[in-house]
N, C-alpha and C positions, 0 to 999 in steps of 0.2 A: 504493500500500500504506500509506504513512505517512498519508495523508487519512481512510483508513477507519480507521485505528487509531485518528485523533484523535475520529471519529463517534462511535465507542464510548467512547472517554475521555470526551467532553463528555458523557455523559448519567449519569457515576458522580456520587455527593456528593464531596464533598471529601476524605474520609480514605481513600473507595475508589480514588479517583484516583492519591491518593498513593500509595497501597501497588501500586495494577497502577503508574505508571510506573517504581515500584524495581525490580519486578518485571523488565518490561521493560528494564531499564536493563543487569540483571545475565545474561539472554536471551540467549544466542550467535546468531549469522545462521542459519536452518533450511537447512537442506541438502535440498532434497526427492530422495525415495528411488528409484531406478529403477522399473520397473514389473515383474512376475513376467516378463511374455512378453519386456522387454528384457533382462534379466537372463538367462532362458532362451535365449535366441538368441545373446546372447553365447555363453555355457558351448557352445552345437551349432558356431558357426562354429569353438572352439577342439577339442570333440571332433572333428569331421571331421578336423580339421589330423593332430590327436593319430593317430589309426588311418593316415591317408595315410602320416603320416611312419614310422610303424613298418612299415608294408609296403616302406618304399623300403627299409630296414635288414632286415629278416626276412625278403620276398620271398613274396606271392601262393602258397599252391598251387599245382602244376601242374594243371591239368585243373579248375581251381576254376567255369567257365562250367557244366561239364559235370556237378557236382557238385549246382550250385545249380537245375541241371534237373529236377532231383530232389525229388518235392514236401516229403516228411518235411524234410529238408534246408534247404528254402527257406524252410518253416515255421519253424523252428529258428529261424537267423537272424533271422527276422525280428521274431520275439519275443522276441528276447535285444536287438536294437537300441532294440523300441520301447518293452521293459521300461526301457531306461537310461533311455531319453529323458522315459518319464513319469513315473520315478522321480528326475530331477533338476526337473521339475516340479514334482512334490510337496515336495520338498525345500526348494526355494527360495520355494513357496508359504506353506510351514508357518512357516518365518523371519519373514513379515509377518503382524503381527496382525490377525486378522479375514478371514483367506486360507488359513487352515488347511482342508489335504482333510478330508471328513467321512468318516461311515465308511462307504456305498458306494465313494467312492474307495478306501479305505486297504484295504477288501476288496477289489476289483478288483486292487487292485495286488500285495498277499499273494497272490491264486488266481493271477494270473498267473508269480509269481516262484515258488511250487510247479509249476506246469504243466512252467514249464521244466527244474525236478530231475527229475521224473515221465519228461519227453519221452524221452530217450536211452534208457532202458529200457524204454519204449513200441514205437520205430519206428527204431533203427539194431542193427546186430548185437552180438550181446553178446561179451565179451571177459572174460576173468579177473584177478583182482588180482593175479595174480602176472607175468601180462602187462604190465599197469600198470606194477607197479614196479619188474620189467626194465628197460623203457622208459626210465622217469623217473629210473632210476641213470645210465642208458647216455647219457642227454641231459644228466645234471647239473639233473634238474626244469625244461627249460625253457620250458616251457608255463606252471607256474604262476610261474615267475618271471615271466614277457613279462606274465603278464595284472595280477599285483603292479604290474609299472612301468609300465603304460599307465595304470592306476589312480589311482595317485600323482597326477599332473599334474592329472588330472582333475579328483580329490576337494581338491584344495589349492585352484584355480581356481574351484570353487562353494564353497569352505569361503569363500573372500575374497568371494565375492558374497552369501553369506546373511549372512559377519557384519559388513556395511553394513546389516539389518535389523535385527529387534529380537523373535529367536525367543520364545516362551514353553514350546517344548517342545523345548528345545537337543539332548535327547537322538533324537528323531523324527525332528528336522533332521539328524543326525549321520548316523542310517540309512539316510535317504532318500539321500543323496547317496554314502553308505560304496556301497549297493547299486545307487547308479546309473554308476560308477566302475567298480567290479569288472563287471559287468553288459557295459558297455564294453571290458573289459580281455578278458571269454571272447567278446564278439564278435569280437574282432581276431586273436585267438589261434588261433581256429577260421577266419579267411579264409585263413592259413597253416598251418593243421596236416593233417596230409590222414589222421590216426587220426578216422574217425567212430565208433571203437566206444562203446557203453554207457559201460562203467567207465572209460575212458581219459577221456571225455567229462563224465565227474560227477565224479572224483576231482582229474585236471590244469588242466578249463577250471571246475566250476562249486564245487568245495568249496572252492578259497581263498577265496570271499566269504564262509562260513562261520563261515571259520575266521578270519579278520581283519575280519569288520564290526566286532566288539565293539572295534575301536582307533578306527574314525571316529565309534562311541555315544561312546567316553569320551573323546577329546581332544573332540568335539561338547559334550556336555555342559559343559565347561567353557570352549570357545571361542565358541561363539554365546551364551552367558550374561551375557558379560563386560560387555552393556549395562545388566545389572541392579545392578549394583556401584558 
């Protein structure tokens, strides 16, 4: 490395020379940056942990094999898991410059995160709000709480790997991961909850991401910016 740097110095004049070695001089050691997929792979081997370990504590559904034989069901699932996963994707893509989703991605990824609001009122049985919030008194809300603290971990653990990058659009980055967190949090929620109705399913597993993205946009906003300061 220092060989080729001196190849380069020796073909400056003399005052060019001068000012790149100050340059260099005052140049911290580069630190090179993970890659999006090692960085991604990280945040999956900690999400898996994340959901395993809440099952050991919250406990599986009963009859959840039987559940998931179920095509709506299976569906479900499966696009709430791989909405997270591509949307911590995106997230930690958008942190490095020159790696930002374009906008068929960032469509795909909106059509798919409406599909899922859409879904439960589509294809499981419907249920009233006053059902709901019998329920969710009688539990102490804790559906949306489990999906809140499976969240947490999550969104802190990509918060730390995007801001070793250098976002240019802090608040995109804050989304992407707020939504890929929560996302995760009403997957986990649902491998234990065995209410598949409509409203119990839009109000308990999928409106906290709603209602709390806007905390991962603005602490985001201001924490993956901090490179530009």
């Amino acid at each position: 490395m220092r060989d080729r740097t001196d190849r380069y110095l020796n073909k400056l004049n003399g005052v060019q020379r001068k000012t790149a070695e100050m340059l260099l001089k005052d140049t911290k050691p580069y630190k090179p940056v993970s890659s999006v997929l090692s960085q991604w792979l990280v945040w999956m081997g900690f999400a898996v942990f994340v959901v395993l370990t809440t099952l050991v504590f919250i406990k599986p559904q009963t009859q959840l094999m039987e559940k998931l034989e179920l095509l709506p069901n299976a569906i479900f699932m499966l696009l709430v898991f791989i909405g997270s996963a591509l949307s911590a994707w995106a997230g930690i893509s958008s942190s490095m410059p020159g790696r930002e989703p374009g906008l068929t991605e960032r469509s795909f990824l909106v059509g798919l995160i409406l599909v899922l609001f859409v879904f439960p009122f589509l294809f499981f049985t419907p249920d009233t709000l006053a059902q709901v919030w019998a329920h969710s008194m009688e539990s102490g809300w804790f559906c949306s709480r489990t999906v809140v603290l499976v969240a947490l971990p999550s969104w802190l653990l990509l918060g730390w790997l995007a801001s070793q990058n250098a976002s240019f659009s802090p608040a995109w980055t804050g989304a992407w991961l707020g939504i890929s967190a929560f996302l995760l949090g009403t997957g986990t929620i649902q491998l234990h909850c065995e209410h598949w109705e409509s409203n119990h399913m839009f109000v308990d597993h999928l409106l906290p991401m709603v209602l709390f993205i806007v905390l991962p946009i603005w602490v985001g906003s201001f924490w993956f910016a901090r490179w530009k300061k």
